[in-house]
Each structure stands twice: as structure tokens, then as C-alpha cells.
C-alpha positions as a printed NumPy array, in Angstrom:
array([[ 19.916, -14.126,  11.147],
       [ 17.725, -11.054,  12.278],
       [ 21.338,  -8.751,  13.441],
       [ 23.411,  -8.161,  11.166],
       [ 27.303,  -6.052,  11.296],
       [ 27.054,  -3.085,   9.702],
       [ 29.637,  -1.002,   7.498],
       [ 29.317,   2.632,   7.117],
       [ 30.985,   4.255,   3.98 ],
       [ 31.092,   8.064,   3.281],
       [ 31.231,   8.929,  -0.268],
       [ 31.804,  12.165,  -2.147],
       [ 28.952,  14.205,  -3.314],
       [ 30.182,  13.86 ,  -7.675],
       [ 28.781,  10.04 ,  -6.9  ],
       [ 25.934,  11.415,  -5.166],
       [ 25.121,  13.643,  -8.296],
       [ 25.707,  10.769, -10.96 ],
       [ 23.06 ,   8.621,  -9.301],
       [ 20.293,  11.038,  -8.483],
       [ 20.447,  12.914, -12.076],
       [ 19.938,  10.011, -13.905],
       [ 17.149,   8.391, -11.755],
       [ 13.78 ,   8.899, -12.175],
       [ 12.699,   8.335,  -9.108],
       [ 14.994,   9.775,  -5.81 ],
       [ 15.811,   8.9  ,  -2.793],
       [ 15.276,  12.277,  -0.786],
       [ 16.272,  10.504,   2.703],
       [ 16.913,   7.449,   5.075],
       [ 16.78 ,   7.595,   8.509],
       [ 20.222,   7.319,   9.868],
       [ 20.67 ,   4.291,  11.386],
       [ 22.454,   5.453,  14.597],
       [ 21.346,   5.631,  18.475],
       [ 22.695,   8.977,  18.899],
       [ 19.644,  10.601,  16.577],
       [ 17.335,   9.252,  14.457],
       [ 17.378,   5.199,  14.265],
       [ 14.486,   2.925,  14.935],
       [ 17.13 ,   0.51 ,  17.148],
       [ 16.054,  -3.052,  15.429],
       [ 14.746,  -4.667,  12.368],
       [ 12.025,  -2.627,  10.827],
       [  9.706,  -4.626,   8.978],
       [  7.201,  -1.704,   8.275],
       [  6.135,   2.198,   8.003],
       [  2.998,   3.88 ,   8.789],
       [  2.489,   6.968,   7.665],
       [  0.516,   9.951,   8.724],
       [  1.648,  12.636,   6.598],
       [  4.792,  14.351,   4.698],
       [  7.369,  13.56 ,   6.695],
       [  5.488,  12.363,   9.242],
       [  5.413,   8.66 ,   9.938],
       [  5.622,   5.45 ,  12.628],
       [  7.992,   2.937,  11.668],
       [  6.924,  -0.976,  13.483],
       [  9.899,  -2.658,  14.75 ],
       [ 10.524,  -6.323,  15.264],
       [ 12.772,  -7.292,  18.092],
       [ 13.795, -11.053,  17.274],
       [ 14.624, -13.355,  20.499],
       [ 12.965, -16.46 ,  22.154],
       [  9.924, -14.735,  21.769],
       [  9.053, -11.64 ,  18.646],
       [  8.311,  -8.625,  20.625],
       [  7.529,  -5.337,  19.09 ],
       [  7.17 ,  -1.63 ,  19.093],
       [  6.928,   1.381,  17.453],
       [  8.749,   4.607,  16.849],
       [  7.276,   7.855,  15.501],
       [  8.634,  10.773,  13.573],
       [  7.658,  13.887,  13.068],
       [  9.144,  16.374,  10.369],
       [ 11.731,  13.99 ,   9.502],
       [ 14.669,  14.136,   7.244],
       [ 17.943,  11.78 ,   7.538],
       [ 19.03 ,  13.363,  10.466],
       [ 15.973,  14.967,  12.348],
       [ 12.756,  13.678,  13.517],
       [ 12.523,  10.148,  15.712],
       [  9.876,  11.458,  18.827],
       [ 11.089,   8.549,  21.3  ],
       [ 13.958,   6.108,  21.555],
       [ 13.111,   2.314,  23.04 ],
       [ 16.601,   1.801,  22.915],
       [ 19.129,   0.255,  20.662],
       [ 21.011,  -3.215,  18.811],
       [ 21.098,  -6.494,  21.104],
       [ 19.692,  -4.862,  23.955],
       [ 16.554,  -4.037,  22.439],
       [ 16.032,  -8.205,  22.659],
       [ 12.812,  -9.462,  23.182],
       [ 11.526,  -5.751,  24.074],
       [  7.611,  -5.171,  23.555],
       [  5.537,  -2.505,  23.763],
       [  1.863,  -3.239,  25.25 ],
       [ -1.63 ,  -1.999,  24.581],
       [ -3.877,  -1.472,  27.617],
       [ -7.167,  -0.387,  28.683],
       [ -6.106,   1.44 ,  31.325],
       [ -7.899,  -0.741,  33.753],
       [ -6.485,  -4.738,  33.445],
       [ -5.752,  -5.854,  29.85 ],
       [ -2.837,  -5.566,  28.787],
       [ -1.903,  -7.326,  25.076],
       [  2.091,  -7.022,  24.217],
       [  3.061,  -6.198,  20.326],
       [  4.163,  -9.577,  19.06 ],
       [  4.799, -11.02 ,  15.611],
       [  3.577,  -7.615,  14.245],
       [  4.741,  -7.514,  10.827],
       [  2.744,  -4.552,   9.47 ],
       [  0.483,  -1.582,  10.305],
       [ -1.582,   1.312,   8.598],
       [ -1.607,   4.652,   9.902],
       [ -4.306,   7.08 ,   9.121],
       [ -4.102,  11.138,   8.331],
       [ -6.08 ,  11.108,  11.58 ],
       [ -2.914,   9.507,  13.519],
       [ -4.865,   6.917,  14.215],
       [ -2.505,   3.283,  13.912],
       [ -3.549,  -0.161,  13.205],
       [ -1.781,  -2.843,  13.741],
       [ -1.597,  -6.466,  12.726],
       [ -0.547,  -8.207,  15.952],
       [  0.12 , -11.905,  16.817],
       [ -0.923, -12.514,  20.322],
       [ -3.168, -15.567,  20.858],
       [ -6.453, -14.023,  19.698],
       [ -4.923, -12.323,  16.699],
       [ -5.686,  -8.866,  17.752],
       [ -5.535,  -5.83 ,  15.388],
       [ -4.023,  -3.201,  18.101],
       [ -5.283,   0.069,  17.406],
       [ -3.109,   2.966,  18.774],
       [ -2.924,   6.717,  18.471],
       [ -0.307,   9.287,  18.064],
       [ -0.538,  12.664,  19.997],
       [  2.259,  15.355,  20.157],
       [  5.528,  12.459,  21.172],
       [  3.451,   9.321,  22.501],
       [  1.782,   6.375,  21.173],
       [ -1.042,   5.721,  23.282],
       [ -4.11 ,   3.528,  23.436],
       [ -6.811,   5.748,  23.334],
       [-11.138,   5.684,  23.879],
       [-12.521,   5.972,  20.553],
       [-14.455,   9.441,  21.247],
       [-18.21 ,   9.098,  22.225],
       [-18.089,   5.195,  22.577],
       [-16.09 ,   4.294,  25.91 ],
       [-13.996,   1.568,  23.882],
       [-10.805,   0.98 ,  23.88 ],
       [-10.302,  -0.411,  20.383],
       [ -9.101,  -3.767,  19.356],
       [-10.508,  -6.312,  17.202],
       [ -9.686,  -9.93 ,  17.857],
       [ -9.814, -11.805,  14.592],
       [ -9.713, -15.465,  15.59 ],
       [ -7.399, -18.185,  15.663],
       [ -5.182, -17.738,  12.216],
       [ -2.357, -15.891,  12.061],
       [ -2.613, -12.756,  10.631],
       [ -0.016, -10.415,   8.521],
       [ -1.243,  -7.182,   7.109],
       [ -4.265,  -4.413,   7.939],
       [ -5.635,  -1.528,   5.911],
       [ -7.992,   0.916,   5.988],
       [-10.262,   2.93 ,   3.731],
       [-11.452,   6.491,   3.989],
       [-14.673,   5.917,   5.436],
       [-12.437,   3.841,   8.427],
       [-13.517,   0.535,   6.928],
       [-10.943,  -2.092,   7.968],
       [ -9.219,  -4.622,   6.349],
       [ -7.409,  -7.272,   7.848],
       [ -5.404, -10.384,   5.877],
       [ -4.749, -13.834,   6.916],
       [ -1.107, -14.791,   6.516],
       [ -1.697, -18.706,   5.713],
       [ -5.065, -19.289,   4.702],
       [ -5.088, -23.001,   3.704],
       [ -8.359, -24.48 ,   4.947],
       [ -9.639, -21.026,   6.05 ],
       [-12.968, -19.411,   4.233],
       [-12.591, -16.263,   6.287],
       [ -9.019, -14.823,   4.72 ],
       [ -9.927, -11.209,   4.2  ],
       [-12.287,  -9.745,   7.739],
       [-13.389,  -6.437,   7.065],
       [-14.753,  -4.912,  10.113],
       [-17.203,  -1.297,  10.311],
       [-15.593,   2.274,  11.274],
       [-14.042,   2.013,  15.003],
       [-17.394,   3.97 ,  16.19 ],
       [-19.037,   1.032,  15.683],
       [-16.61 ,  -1.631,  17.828],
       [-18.425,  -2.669,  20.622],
       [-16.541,  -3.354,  23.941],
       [-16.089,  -6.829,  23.543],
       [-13.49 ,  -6.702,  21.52 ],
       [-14.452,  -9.987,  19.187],
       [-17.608,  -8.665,  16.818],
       [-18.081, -10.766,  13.894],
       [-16.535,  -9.063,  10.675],
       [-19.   ,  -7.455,   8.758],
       [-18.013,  -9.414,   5.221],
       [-15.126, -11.638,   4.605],
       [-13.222, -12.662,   1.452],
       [-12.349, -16.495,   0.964],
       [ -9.148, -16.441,  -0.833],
       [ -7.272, -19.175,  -2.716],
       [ -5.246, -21.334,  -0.004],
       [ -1.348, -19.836,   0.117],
       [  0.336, -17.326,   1.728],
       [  0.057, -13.299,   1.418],
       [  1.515, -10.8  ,   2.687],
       [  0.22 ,  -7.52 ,   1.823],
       [ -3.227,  -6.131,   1.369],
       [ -4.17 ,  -2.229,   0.005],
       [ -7.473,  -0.844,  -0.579],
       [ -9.249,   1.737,  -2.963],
       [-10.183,   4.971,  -0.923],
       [-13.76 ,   3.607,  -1.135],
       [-13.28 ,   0.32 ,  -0.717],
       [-14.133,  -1.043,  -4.121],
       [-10.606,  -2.208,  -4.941],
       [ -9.352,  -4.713,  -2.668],
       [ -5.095,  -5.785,  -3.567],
       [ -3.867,  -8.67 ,  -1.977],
       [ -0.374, -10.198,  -2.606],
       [  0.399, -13.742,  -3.18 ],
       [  3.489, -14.402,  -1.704],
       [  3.703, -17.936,  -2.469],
       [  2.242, -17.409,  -6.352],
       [  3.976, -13.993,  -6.733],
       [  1.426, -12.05 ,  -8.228],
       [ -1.159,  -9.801,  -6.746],
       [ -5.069, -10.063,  -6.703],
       [ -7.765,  -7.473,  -7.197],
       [-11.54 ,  -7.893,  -5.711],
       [-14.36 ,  -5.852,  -7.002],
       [-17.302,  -4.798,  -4.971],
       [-17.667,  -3.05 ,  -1.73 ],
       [-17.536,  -3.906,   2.217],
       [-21.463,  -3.785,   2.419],
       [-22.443,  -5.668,  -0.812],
       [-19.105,  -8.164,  -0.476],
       [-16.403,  -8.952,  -3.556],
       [-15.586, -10.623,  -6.751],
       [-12.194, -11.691,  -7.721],
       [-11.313, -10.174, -11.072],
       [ -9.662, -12.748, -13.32 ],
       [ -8.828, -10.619, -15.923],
       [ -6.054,  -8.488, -13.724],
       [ -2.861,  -9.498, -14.431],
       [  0.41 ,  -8.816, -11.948],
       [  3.524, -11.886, -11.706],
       [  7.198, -12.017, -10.951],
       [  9.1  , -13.52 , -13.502],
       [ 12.439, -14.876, -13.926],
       [ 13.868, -11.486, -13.895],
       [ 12.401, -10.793,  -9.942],
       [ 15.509, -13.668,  -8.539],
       [ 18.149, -13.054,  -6.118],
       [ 21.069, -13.652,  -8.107],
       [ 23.452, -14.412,  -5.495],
       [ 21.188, -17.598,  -4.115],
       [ 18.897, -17.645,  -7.36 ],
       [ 16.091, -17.248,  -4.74 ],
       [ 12.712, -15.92 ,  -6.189],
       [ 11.655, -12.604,  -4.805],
       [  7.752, -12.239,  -4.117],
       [  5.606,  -9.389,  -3.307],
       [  4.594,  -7.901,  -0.19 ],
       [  3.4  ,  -4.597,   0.949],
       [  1.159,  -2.936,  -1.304],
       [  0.001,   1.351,  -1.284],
       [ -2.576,   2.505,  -3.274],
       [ -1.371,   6.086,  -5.128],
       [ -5.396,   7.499,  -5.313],
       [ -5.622,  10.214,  -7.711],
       [ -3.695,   8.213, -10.113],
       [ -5.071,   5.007,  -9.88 ],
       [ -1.788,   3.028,  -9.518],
       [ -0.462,   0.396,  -7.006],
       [  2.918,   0.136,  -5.53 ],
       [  3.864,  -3.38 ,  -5.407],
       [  7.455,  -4.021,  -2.923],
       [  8.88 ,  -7.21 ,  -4.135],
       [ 11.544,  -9.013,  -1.622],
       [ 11.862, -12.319,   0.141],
       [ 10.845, -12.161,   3.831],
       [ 13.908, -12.337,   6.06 ],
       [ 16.318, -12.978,   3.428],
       [ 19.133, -12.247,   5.381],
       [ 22.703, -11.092,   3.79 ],
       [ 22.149, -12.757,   0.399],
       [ 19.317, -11.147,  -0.304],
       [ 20.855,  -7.437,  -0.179],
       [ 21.436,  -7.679,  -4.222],
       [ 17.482,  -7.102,  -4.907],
       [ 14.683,  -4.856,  -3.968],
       [ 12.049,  -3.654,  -5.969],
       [  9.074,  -1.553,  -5.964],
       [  6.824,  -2.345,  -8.886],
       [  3.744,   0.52 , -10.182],
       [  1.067,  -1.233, -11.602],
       [ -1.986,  -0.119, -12.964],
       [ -4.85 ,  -0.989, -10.613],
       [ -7.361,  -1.667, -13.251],
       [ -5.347,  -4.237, -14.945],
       [ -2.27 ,  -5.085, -13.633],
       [  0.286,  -3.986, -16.242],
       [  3.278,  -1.567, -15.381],
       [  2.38 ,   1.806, -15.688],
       [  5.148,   1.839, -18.688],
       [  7.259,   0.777, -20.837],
       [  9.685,   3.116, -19.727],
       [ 11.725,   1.365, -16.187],
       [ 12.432,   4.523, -15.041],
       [  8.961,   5.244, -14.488],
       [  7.312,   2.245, -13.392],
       [ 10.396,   0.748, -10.909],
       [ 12.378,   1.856,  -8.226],
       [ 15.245,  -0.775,  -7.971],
       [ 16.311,   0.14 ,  -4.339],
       [ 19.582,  -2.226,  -4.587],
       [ 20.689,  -0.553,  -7.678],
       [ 20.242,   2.621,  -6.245],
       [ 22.134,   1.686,  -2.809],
       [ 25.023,   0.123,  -5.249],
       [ 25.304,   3.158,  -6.95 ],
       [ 25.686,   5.494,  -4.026],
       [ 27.587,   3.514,  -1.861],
       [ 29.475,   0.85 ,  -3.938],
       [ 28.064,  -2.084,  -2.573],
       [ 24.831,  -3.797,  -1.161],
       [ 25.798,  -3.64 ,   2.3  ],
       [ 27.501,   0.14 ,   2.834],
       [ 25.911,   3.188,   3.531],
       [ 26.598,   6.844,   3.145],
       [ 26.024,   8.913,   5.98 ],
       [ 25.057,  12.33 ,   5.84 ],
       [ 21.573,  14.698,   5.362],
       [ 22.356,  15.015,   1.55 ],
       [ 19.171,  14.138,  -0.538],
       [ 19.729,  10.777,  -2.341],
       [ 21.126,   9.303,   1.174],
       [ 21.227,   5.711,   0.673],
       [ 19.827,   3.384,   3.447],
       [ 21.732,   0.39 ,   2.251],
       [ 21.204,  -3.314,   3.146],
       [ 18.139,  -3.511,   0.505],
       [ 15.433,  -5.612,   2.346],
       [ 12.053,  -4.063,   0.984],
       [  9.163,  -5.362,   2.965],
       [  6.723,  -2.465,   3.059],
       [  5.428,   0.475,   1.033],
       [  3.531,   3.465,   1.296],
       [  1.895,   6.937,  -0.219],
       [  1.499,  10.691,   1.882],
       [ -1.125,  12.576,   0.849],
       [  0.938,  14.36 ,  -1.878],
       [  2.113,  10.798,  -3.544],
       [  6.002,  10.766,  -2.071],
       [  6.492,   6.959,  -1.379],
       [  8.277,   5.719,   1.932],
       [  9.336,   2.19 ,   2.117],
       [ 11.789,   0.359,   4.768],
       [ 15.173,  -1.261,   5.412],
       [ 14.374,  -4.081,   7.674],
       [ 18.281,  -5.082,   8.317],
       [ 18.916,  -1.41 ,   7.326],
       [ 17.202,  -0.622,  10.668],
       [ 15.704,   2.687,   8.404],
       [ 12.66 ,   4.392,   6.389],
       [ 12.886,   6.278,   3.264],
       [ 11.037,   8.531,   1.416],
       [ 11.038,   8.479,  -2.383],
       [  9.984,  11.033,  -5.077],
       [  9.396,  10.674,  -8.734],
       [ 10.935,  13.395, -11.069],
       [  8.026,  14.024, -13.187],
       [  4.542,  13.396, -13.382],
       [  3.22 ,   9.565, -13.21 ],
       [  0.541,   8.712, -15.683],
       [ -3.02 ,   8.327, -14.35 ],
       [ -5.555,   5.576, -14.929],
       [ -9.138,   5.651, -15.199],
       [-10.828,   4.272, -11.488],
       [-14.855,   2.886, -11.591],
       [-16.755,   4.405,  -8.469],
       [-19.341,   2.356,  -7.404],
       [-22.697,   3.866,  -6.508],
       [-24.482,   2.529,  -3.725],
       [-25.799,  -0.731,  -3.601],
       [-29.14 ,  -1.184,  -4.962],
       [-29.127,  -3.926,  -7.915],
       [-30.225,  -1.839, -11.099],
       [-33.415,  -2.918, -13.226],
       [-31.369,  -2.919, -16.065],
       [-28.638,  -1.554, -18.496],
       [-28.281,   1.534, -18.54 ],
       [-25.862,   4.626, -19.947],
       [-26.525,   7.841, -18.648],
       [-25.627,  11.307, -20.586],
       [-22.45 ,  12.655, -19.08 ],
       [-22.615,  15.682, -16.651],
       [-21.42 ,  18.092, -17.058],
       [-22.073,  18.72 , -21.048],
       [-20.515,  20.707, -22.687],
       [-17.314,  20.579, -20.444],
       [-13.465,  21.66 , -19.482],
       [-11.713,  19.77 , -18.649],
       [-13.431,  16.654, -17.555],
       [-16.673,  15.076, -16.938],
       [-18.583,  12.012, -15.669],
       [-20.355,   9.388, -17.48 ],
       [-22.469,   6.675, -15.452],
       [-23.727,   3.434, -15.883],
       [-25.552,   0.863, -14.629],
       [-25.457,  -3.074, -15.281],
       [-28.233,  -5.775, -13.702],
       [-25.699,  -8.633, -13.536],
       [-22.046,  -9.402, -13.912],
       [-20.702,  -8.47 , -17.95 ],
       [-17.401,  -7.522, -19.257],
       [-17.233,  -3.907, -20.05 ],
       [-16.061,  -1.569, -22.259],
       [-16.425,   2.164, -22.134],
       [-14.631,   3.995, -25.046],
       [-14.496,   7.416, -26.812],
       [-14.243,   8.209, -30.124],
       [-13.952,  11.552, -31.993],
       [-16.185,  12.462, -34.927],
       [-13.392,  10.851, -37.028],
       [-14.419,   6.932, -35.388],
       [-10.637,   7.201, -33.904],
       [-10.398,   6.165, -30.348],
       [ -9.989,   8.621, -27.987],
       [-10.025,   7.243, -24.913],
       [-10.11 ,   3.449, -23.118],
       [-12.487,   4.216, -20.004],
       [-13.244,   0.449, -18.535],
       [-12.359,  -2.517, -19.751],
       [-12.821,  -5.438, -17.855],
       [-15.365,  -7.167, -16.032],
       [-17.461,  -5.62 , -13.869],
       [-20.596,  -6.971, -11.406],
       [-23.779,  -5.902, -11.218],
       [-24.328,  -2.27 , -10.003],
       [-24.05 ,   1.384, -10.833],
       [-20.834,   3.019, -12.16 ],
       [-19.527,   6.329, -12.635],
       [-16.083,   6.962, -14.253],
       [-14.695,  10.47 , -15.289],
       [-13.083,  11.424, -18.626],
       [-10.364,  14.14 , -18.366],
       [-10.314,  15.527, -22.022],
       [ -7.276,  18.051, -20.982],
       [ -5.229,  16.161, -23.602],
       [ -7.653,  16.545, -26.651],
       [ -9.058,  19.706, -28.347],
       [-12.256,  21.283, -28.706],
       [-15.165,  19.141, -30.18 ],
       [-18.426,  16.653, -30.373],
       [-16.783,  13.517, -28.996],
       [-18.785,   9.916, -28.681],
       [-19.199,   6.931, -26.047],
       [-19.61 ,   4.083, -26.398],
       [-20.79 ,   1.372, -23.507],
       [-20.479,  -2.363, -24.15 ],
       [-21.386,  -4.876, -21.62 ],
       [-22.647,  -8.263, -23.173],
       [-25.665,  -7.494, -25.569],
       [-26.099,  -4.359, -24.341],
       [-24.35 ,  -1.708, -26.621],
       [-25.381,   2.012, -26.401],
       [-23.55 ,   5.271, -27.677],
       [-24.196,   9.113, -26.696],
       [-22.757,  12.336, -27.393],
       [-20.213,  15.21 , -25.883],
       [-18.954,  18.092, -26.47 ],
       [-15.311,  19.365, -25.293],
       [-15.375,  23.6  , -25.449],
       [-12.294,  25.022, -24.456]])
């Protein structure tokens, strides 16, 4: 069932108060889902964003064939924001928008599940038409147009081939990454394709490195700003996967991370497993968003809807503390509204969107999160109450294979508050970077895990620890070295 009857409840503010003081992460707003001012009209499987506040939700319009379009906002708030309107409910049936060169082509949005926006407005989308085209879009002032890439005379859009595809992503040197949805007897599951300045006019260049993934089903990919993470979810295993390595040199699964949904992560009404799906990458901390639902679970599935933070070196939560590393969207609806399927309606911070169907997620450039009601026919934007622990990231640098092992003296020395140490390994090892103080007590956890071959550089932020000669310590197979810093503050 893609439409669903809605019930609208308005509640007083003391309930309102209850649930945001005691959450650690807020809902600030939802998009009212009305015609009159700010709805997106239809399902809303996915939310692209450009900026605070600023953001292009993807909608699915469900009928004999999946059309879609998109809806931008700009300075939004619960009330305020939507730039156009395609329409609204059952009349919005079957209703596409098109990409065009301006001369003949035209390609309607179809089966478009996801898209990635960038801080440029630029807007990629996953579409489904016969060649498996990622759409690429721009917003200027109110419009979504297709636009010449500038100095190139292209029109950009990438067709990918004959396999469905589900989500894109891009890093921040416009390296783009597009996943397969099914992928059993494909090689090819991950394309990544050069900067648009360098898609040529026919519209079907060869990706510049692919990714062979296990066969299955996934449905959400997320990248490192330099593309040497790449996070893929596993729909059909429910975990997530993390690649090492870089769009030029190619990838390397990591074994060692570690991300599942466990008997906890069920529907209870159905006992239906949830899985994960959209995935954001939160950059200065080093921690991925996971959203965790069952694709078009209809009615029973408004009793779940989380959004997991996971370290992106390893896997693990962020915490031990719930409060920091979930946001458990259905809870949150039941405790503003008093059910799964009610919504409050009004501009109040901590508006609920209601009818929990979390499909998507995503980070602005100061790390508020905006996910998606896809039966909710809404976006929301999210805010934790604190600060969020960060986590270590490995930069890789450049891609010549090193001679050997190597561990460089950190720079700068002595230092406040932080510093870089490099390294350099000539083939695939597990690693372990540590600090220790003059005691032989561990300081600090750096890397460990597995790394291949190539040259490193990680930083150590010694805000948290006083003045004083310090010591690393590399291990990476045989190799085991150890130098010395100092920390003057």
C-alpha cells in the first residue's frame, strides 16, 4: 500500500516538553504534511541536502508505472520553506519529472529511490530508466534544472548499464559513487565514475574502478570526504560494509569492521526484521549514521525506526550510552503524539512527523541530521544535545606503493593541541598505532585494524591530556617502531 489515511492530533506543549528534555537527540522540525504550505505531496523515500535548512526531498509517485520528482526547500522550518509544489495525494499518480538536454532527450525520474546533493547544489540521482541513468540536476534560486557542466558543453548523466541501481554518493573531490541494488551474478556492484568535468558527451564512459560485492541486496552507500572509506549496506544480511583504498588505486573489503541488526532491530507488530538503508558520513567526527527500516513496510511497520551511529573505523556504536548513539524515531513520534500513526501539527521544535518509515539519512555541514517519512510524506532535521565523541580517521597519501615500513616523527613537535604522525606500509598488515605516556599507560588507540599497502597519516588531538614527553608506537606485522612527543601547553 504506497497511500495511506492520515490522522492529525494536536497535543499540548507539557507533552512536548517531557519528550524533548529527556532526549538526547531532538527533533527541531518536520515538514508539515499539508498542500496548503510546506508538503512534498507523495511518498518520500529520500532527502538531499545542500545546507542548514536547505534541502531537496525525492518523491516517489506509485501507479502502473513509479514516476518521480523532486521538491526543494530553502530556509525551512515545519511551516516555511517548500520552493515549488507538483501537486498533491492521488492526483500526484504516476507524475514524473524529466531531465533534458534541451535539444531531444528527454529521460523521466523513475524508480528513483535515492539522491545526493552537494554544497554546490549540484543533485545526483539514482534513476531507473532502461539504461540506469544517474540524473544529475541543479538547483538555482526556485528551479531544478538540468544544467551544462561549465566549460564542457555536457549535459550530465551517466548511464550505468543494465542492473538496477539504488543509491549514489559523492566525495569532495566530485568522485561518484553509484550502488547496484541486486548484485547476484554482477562483478561491477560499486561504479565509481571521475568529477562531472570529466563526463564526456556520450553519456555511457566506462567507470573508472568498480567494487565486486558479495551477491545480495543493498541499499545504501556513503563515502569518506576523500574517498578512502567506502559504506555499503546489506539489506538482505543487515549489516554494513567498509572498503579501504581510494577511487584511483581501487578497494579492499575490511573484515575486521563489525555493524549487524540483531534480534532487538524487529517489528514487533509482524516480528519482521528491520535492515539498514541510507547511510551519512558525520566527517569531522568520524562516525556513520546507519537508518534501519524495512522498505515499504506499510502500516505495520510504523512501531520501528532507527538511526544507528557507528564508528567508521570499526563498526561499534559510538556508546554505551542509547541516548547518544540512537535516535529511535518511533519512540519519539509515540511520545509526542500518542501513537505511531498521529501527528502534532504546529512550528514548535520537537514537531513530530509521525508514521515512522526511515529510509534515508543525512549530515549539513554543521552535523544536524535530516532523515524522511516516506508514508509521513515529510523531512526532519535532528540535533544532538551535546557533543558526539570523535574517532580517529587514516588519510591516505597518494598512491605510490612505499619501499618499505616506515614511521615518520610527528609534525608538529612539540605541539597544542594536536599533531600528525605518518606512516607508510609496502603491503597489506594489521595495524596498530598507540600512545603511551612516560608511565607505559595507554594514552591513546590511533589505528587498529588492517590496513593495505600505502602511506598514512592520522592526527592525535592531545586536548584531553596534560603537558608532557608522550610515546608511539607503530605495529604492522614484524615491523614494530616507537618515537617520541612532547605535549606543551
Amino acid at each position: 500500500m504506497t497511500y495511506l489515511p492520515r490522522v492529525f492530533c494536536i497535543l499540548g506543549l507539557v507533552l512536548v516538553g517531557i519528550a524533548t528534555s529527556s532526549a538526547q537527540w531532538a527533533e527541531l522540525y518536520a515538514t508539515w504534511d499539508d498542500p496548503d504550505t510546506n508538503g512534498t505531496g507523495w511518498n518520500t523515500p529520500a532527502v538531499g541536502v545542500i545546507k542548514e535548512n536547505t534541502f531537496v526531498a525525492l518523491v516517489a509517485s506509485y501507479g502502473t508505472t513509479n514516476g518521480n520528482f523532486m521538491i526543494p526547500y530553502v530556509d525551512a522550518d515545519s511551516s516555511h520553506g517548500r520552493k515549488n509544489y507538483w501537486g498533491y495525494g492521488n492526483a500526484l499518480d504516476r507524475k514524473f519529472q524529466y531531465w533534458n538536454d534541451g535539444l531531444f532527450i528527454q529521460i523521466p525520474l523513475t524508480g528513483a529511490n535515492q539522491l545526493f546533493a552537494t554544497p554546490d547544489s549540484f543533485l545526483y540521482v539514482a534513476n531507473n530508466d532502461p539504461l540506469h541513468n544517474v540524473l544529475v540536476f541543479k538547483f538555482t534560486a526556485d528551479t531544478i534544472l538540468t544544467v551544462e557542466v561549465p566549460g564542457t558543453g555536457v549535459m550530465p548523466r551517466q548511464e550505468t548499464g543494465s542492473n538496477t541501481i539504488w543509491a549514489v554518493a559523492v566525495d569532495k573531490n566530485g568522485y561518484v559513487y553509484v550502488c547496484n541494488d541486486t548484485t547476484t551474478g554482477q562483478t561491477d556492484d560499486i561504479k565509481i565514475y571521475p568529477p562531472l568535468a570529466q563526463w564526456t558527451a556520450n553519456n555511457n564512459d566506462p567507470p573508472l574502478r568498480t567494487v565486486d560485492l558479495p551477491d545480495g541486496i543493498y541499499k545504501g552507500i556513503t563515502v569518506s570526504p576523500n574517498g578512502n572509506q567506502i559504506f555499503v549496506s546489506d539489506y538482505g544480511n543487515r549489516k554494513v560494509l567498509r572498503f579501504r583504498g581510494s577511487p584511483t588505486t581501487g578497494y579492499t573489503a575490511d573484515v575486521g569492521f563489525n555493524f549487524a541488526l540483531g534480534i532487538k532491530d524487529t517489528i514487533p507488530t509482524v516480528n519482521v526484521p528491520a535492515h539498514p538503508m541510507g547511510l551519512a558520513y558525520l566527517a569531522p567526527n568520524n562516525i556513520v549514521a546507519v537508518a534501519c527500516h524495512a522498505w515499504r513496510g506499510g502500516t505495520s511497520a510504523y512501531e520501528y525506526g532507527r538511526i544507528y551511529m557507528i564508528d567508521a573505523n570499526t563498526g561499534t556504536l559510538i556508546s554505551s550510552d542509547s541516548s547518544v548513539y540512537l535516535i529511535d524515531q518511533a519512540a519519539w513520534n509515540y511520545a509526542l503524539t500518542g501513537g505511531y500513526n498521529m501527528r502534532t501539527n504546529g512550528k514548535t521544535p520537537g514537531n513530530a512527523s509521525g508514521y515512522t518509515s526511515t529510509y534515508d539519512v543525512k549530515f549539513d555541514e554543521k552535523g544536524f541530521l535530516y532523515s524522511q517519512s516516506y508514508y509521513g510524506w515529510t523531512v526532519e532535521k535532528w540535533k544532538y544535545n551535546g557533543t558526539l565523541p570523535s574517532f580517529t580517521g587514516v588519510e591516505e597519501l597518494g598512491n605510490t606503493l612505499p619501499g618499505g615500513f616506515r614511521l615518520e616523527q610527528n609534525y608538529p613537535n612539540p605541539f597544542n593541541p594536536s599533531t600528525r604522525i605518518e606512516f607508510a606500509l609496502p603491503k597489506q598488515e594489521f595495524v596498530v598505532l598507540r600512545v603511551y605516556d612516560i608511565l607505559g599507560r595507554e594514552v591513546a588507540t590511533l589505528v587498529n585494524e588492517t590496513q593495505p599497502a600505502g602511506a598514512y597519516r592520522v592526527t592525535f588531538d592531545a586536548k584531553n591530556v596534560p603537558s608532557g614527553t608522550y610515546f608511539y608506537s607503530l605495529k604492522a606485522g614484524s615491523f614494530s617502531q616507537t618515537k617520541t612527543m612532547v605535549v606543551v601547553k
